[in-house]
C-alpha positions in Angstrom: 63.0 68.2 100.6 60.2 70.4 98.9 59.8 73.7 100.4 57.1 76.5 99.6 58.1 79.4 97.5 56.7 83.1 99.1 56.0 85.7 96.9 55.1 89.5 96.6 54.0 91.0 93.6 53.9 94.8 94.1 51.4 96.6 91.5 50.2 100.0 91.1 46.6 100.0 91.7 44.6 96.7 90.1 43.6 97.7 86.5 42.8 94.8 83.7 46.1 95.2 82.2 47.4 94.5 85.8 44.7 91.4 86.9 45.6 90.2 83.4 49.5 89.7 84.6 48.9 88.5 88.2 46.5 85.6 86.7 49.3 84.5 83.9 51.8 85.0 87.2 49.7 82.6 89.1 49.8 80.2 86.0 53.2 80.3 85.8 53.9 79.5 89.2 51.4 77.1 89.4 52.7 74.9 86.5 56.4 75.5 87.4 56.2 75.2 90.7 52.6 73.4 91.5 49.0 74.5 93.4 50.5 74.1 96.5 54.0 74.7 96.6 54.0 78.3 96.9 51.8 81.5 97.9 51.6 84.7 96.2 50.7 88.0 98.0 49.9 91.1 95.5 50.5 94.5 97.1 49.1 97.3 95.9 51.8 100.1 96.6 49.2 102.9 96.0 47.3 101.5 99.1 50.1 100.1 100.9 52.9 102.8 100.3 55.0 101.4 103.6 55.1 98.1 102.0 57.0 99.1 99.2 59.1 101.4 101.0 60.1 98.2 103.3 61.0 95.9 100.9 63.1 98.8 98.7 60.8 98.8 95.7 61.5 101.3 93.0 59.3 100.2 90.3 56.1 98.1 89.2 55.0 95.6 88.6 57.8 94.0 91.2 58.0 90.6 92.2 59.5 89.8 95.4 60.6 85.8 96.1 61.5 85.8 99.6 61.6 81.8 100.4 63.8 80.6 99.7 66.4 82.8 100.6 68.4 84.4 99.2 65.9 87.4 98.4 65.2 87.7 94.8 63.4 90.9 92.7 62.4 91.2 89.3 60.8 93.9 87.6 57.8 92.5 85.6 57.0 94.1 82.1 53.0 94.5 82.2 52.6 94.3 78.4 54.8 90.4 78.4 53.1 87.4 79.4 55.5 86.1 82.5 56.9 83.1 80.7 61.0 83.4 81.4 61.7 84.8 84.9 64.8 83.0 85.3 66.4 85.2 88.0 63.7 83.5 90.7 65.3 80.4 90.5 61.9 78.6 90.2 63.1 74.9 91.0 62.3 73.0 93.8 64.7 70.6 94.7 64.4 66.8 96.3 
């Protein structure tokens, strides 16, 4: 059964440091995962403040997988490409 991944990535503010990560995030998920298997949201806490004080986030960058449960966060470093997030569990099963 394939099922779509959801995402958040919560940033502060959308400087090139930070558009650099979200694309290499995209690629990631996009080869892991696939173009169509998942959508990804980015949040900019500094313009969305109650966002990130719903979903409990403390730091950025944050990413927030929220399908398939359970809820899982990482915090992202800005300065790494996003190669290894194994705490997401990025495998979609048959």
């Amino acid at each position: 059964m394939n099922q779509k991944y959801i995402f958040q990535v919560f940033v502060a503010g959308i400087a090139p440091d930070t558009q650099t990560m979200i694309v290499d995030l995209k690629d990631q998920l996009s080869n892991t995962l696939g173009d169509n298997a998942y959508s990804l949201k980015v949040v900019d806490v500094l313009a969305m403040p109650q966002l990130a004080e719903e979903e409990h986030i403390l730091a950025t960058p944050t990413i927030v997988r929220t399908s398939p449960i359970p809820v899982k966060k990482i915090i992202l470093n800005i300065n790494k490409k996003t190669a290894d997030m194994p705490g997401l569990e990025l495998i979609l099963e048959d």
